[in-house]
C-alpha positions as CSV (number, residue, x, y, z in Angstrom):
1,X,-8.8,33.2,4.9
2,X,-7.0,32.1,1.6
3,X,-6.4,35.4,-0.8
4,X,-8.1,35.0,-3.8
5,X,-7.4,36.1,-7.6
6,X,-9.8,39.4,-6.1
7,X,-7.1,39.8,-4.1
8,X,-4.2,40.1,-6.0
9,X,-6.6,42.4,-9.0
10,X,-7.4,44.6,-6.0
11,X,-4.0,44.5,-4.5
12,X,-2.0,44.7,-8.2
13,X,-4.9,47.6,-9.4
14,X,-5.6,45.4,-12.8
15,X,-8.9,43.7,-13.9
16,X,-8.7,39.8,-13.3
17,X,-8.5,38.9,-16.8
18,X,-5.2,40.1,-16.3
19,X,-4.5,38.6,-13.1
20,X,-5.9,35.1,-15.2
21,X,-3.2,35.6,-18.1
22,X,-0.8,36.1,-15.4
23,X,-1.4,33.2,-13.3
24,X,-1.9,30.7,-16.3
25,X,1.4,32.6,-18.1
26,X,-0.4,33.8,-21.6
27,X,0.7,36.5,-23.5
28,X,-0.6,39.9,-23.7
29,X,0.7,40.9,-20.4
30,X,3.3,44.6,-20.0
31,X,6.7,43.1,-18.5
32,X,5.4,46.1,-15.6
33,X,2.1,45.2,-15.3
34,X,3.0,41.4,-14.9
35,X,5.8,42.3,-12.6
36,X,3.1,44.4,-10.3
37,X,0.6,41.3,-10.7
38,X,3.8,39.1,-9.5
39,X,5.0,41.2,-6.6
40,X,1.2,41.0,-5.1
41,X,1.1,37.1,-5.3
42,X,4.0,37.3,-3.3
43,X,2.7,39.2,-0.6
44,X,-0.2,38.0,-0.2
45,X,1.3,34.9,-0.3
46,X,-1.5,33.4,-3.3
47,X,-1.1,29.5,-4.1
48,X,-3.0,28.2,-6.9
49,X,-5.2,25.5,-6.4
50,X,-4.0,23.3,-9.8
51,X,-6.5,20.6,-8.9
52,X,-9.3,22.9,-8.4
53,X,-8.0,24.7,-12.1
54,X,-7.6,21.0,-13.7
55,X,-11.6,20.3,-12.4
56,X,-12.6,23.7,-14.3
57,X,-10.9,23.3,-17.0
58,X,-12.0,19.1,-17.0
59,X,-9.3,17.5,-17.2
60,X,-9.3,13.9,-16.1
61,X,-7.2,11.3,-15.2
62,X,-6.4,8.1,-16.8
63,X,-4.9,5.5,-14.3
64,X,-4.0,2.0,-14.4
65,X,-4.0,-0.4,-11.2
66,X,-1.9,-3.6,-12.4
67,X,-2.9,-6.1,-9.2
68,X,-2.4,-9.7,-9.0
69,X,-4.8,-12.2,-9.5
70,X,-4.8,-14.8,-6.1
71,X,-7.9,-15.2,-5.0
72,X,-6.8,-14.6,-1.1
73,X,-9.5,-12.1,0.7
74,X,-6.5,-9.4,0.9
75,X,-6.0,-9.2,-2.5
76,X,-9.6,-9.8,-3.2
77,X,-10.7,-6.7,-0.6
78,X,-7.8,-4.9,-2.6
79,X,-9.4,-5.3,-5.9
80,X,-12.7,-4.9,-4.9
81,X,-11.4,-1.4,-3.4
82,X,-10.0,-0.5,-6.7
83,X,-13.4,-1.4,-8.4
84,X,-15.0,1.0,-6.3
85,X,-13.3,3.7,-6.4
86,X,-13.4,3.4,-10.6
87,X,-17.2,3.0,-10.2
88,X,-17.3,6.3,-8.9
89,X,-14.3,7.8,-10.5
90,X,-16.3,9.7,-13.3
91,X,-17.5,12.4,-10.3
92,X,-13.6,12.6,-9.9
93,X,-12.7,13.0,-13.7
94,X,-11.0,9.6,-12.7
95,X,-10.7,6.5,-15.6
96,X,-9.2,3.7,-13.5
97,X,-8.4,0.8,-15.6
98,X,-7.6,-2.7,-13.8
99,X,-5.0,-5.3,-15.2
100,X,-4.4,-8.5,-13.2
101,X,-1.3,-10.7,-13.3
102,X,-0.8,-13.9,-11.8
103,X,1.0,-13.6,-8.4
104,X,4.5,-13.3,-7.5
105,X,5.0,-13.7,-11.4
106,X,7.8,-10.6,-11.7
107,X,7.9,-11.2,-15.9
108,X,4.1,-11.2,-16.2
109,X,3.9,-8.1,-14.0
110,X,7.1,-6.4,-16.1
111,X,5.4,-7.1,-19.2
112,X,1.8,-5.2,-17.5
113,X,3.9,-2.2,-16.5
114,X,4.7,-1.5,-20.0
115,X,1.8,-2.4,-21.8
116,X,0.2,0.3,-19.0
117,X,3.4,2.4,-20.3
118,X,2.3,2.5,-24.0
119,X,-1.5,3.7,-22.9
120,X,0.3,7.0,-21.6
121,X,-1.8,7.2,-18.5
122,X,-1.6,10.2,-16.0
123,X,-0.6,7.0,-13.2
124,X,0.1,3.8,-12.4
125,X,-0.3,1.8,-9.0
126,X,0.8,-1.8,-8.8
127,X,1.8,-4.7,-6.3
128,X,5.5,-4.9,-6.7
129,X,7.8,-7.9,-6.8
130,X,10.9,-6.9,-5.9
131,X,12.8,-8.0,-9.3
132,X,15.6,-5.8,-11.7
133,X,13.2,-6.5,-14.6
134,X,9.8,-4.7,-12.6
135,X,12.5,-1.6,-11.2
136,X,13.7,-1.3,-15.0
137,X,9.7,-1.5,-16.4
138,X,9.0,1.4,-13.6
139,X,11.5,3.2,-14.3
140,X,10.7,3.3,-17.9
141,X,7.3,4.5,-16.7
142,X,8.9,7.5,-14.8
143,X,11.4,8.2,-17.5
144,X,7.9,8.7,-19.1
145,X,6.5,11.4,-17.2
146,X,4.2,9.0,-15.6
147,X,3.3,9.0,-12.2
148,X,3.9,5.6,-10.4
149,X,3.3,4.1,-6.8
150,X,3.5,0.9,-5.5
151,X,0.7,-0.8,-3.6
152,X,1.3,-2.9,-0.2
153,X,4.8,-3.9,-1.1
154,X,7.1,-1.7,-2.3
155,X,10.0,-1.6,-5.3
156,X,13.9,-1.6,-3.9
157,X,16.1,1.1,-6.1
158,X,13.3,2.5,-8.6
159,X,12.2,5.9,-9.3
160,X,8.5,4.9,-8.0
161,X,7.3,8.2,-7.0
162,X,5.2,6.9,-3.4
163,X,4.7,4.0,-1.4
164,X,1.0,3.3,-0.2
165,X,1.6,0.8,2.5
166,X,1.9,0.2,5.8
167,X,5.3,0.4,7.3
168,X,6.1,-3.7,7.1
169,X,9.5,-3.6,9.3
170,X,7.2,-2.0,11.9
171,X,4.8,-4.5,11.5
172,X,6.7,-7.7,11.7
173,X,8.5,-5.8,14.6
174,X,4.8,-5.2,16.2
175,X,3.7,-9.6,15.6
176,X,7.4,-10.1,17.3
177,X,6.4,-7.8,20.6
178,X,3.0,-9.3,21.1
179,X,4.5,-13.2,20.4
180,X,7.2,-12.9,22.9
181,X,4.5,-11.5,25.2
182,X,2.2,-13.9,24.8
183,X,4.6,-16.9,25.0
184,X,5.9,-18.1,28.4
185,X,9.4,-17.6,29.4
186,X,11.1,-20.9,28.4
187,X,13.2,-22.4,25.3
188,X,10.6,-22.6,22.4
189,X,10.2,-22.8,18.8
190,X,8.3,-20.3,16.7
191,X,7.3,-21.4,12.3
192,X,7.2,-18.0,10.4
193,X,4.5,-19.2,7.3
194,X,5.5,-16.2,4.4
195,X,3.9,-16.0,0.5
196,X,7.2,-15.7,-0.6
197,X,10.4,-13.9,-0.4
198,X,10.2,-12.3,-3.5
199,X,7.9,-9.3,-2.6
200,X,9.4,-6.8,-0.2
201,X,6.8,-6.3,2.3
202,X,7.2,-9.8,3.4
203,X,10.9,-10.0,3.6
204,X,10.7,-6.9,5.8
205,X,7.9,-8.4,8.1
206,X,10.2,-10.7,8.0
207,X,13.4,-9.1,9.0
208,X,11.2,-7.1,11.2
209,X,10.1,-10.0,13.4
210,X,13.5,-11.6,13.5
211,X,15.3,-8.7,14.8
212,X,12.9,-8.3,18.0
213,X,12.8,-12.0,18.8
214,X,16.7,-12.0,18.9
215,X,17.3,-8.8,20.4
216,X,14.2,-9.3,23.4
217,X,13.3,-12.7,23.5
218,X,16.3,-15.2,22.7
219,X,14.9,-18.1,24.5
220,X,12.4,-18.4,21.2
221,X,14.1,-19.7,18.1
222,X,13.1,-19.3,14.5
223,X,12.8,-21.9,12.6
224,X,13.4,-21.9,8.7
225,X,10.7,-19.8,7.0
226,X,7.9,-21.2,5.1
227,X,6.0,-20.3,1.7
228,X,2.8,-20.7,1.0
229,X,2.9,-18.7,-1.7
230,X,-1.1,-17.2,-0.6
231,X,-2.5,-20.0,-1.4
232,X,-4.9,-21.5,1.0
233,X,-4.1,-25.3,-0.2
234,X,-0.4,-25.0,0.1
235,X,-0.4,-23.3,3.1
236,X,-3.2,-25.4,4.7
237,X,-0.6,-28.4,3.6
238,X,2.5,-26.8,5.2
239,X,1.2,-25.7,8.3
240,X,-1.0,-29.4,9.1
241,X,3.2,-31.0,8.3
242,X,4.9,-28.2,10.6
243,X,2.6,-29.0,13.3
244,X,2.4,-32.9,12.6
245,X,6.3,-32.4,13.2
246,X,7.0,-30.4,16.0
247,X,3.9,-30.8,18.5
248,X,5.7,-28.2,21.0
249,X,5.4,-25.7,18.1
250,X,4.9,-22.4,20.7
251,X,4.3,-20.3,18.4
252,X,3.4,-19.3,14.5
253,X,3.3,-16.4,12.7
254,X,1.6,-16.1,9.3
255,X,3.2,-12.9,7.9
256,X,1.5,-13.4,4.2
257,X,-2.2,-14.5,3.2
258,X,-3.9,-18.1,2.6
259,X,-5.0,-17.8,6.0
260,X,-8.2,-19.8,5.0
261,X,-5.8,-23.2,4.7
262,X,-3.9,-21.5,7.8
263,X,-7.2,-21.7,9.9
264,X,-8.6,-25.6,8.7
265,X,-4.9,-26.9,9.5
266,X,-5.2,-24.9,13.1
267,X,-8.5,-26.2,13.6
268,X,-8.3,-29.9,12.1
269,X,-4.8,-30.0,14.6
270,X,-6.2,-32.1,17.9
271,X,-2.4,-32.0,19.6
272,X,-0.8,-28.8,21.7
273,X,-2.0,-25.2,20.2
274,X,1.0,-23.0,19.4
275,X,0.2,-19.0,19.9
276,X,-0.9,-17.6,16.4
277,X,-0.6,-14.2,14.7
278,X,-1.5,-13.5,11.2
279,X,-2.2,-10.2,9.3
280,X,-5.5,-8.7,7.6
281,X,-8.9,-8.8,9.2
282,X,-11.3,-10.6,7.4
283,X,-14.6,-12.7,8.1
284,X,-12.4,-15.4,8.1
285,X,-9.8,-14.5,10.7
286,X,-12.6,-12.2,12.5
287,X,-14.4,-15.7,12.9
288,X,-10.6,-17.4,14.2
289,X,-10.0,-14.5,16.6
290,X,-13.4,-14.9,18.5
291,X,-13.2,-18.7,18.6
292,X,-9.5,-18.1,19.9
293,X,-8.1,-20.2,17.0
294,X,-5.7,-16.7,16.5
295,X,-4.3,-14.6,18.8
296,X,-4.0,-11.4,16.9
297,X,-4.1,-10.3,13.9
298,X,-1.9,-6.8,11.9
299,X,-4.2,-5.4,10.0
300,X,-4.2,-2.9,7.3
301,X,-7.0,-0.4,5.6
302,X,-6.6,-1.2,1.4
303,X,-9.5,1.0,0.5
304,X,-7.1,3.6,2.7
305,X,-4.3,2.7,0.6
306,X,-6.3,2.9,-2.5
307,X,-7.4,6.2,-2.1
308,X,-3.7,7.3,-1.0
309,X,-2.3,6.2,-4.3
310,X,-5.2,7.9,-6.6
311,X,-4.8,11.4,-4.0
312,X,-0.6,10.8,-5.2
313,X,-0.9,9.6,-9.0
314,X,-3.5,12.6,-8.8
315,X,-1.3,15.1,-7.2
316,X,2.3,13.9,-9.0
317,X,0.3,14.9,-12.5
318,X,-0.8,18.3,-10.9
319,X,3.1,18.5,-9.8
320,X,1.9,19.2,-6.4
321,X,3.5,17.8,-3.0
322,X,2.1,14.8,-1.4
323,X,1.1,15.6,2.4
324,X,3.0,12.9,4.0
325,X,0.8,12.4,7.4
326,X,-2.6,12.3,5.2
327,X,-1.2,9.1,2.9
328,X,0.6,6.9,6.1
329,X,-1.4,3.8,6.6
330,X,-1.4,3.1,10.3
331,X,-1.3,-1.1,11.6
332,X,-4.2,-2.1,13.2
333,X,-4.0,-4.7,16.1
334,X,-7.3,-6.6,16.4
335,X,-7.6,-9.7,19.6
336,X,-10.7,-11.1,20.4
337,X,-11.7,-8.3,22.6
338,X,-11.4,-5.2,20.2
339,X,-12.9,-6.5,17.0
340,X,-15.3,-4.3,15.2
């Protein structure tokens, strides 16, 4: 059992009023007596519960989630996430204010990040693009005292305080292993389709993916990456040209979103079906996987992620540690066989 503030009164022999002024270091305290009060938090080994303090005392948390606008069901589950948990943020002491910005658009989000700076919110959580212009607006933010994560991709060189993501060198790594499995063991091809190179989590899916195909599987080649940007027009365009081109294609892996435009090109193809892997489980790519248009599909939890980076914005404002092994988001790997 925890000690308690009875404890250390009992332990110290002072009334708990003192014991309060002690713990919340107000005046009106003897240098001896707080010494004595002190020396029994230490043996009894007493930590304060800030959050539990902070809910008594009603403070609340202003935080801003800056996400970007595509209308991919990803992002769209990720927003929807975030409108959730501010619908019910007011049991939490929890404001949660949304700004979108148009995708993979690094000066709209720069100029988001410090409007969100001026409000002088408890935290911010946002979609990075890996740019020096978003790493200088963050770091502004921490230079701030404001508590900042990144969301799904993650911000090379800033002071960002945590990442809530999946790790995406470990999922690229994962889509490679079950590819070169799946694939026969001859000379092949394999398209990568990505959103675009300028957000971290897709260059490292990307490296990721690379790096096990050369290293265990060198009879599949890689050919130049494509990018769709998320959207379900272009990418139902590139993939309908890739396969139009290259009807040996063995195999394709979809490392971004748009996976609507991925699935009509797939299904409007009537040549040779390459093996396909894309990420995040949907209606859509549940529908694919059972009518074996996909293979597989990575998949990761946002409202998971969501509720990691309010438990860290939360906790980095209480200047408590984050508990590492309660905010990692696993990968999920759904085939036809295992879906929900």
């Amino acid at each position: 059992m925890k000690p308690t503030v009875h404890d250390i009164a009992s332990k110290a022999g002072v009334s708990l009023a003192t014991v309060d002024r002690v713990i919340n270091l107000r005046p009106g305290v003897h240098q001896l007596t707080r010494a004595k009060v002190e020396a029994a938090i230490s043996e009894l080994g007493y930590v304060r519960d800030i959050a539990a303090a902070n809910l008594a005392k009603g403070r609340s948390y202003a935080l801003v989630f800056i996400l970007p606008n595509n209308d991919n069901s990803f992002m769209a589950g990720l927003r929807n996430e975030v409108r959730c948990a501010a619908s019910r943020s007011y049991v939490e002491r929890t404001s949660i204010r949304i700004i979108e910005v148009p995708p993979f658009d690094a000066a709209a989000l720069t100029q988001a990040l410090d409007v969100a700076r001026l409000e002088k919110p408890s935290g911010v959580a946002f979609v990075a693009i890996d740019s020096e212009d978003v790493v200088e607006a963050t770091d502004r933010l921490a230079d701030s005292g404001i508590a900042v994560v990144t969301l799904v991709s993650d911000l090379t060189g800033s002071k960002r305080d945590h990442f809530a993501g999946v790790d995406n060198a470990a999922a690229g790594r994962t889509a490679a292993s079950l590819m070169g499995r799946f694939l026969p063991r001859e000379t092949a091809e394999i398209a990568v389709l990505a959103g675009s190179m300028l957000v971290k989590d897709h260059r490292e899916r990307l490296a990721g993916f690379e790096g096990v195909i050369e290293a265990e599987f060198p009879h599949l080649s890689i050919r130049p990456v494509l990018e769709g940007r998320d959207d379900a027009e272009r990418v139902e365009a590139l993939v309908a040209d890739t396969l139009r081109d290259n009807p040996r294609l063995a195999g394709l892996y979809s490392l971004g979103a748009g996976n609507r435009g991925l699935i009509r090109a797939l299904k409007a193809h009537d040549g040779f079906r390459p093996c396909v892997i894309a990420h995040e489980l949907n209606d859509t790519t549940a529908a694919a996987l059972r009518d074996g248009v996909l293979d597989a599909v990575l998949n990761q939890d946002a409202g998971h992620e969501v509720r990691s980076a309010i438990r860290v914005l939360k906790a980095r404002a209480d200047g408590l540690t984050v508990i590492e092994a309660q905010e990692r988001i696993r990968i999920d790997i759904f085939l036809r066989d295992n879906l929900p």
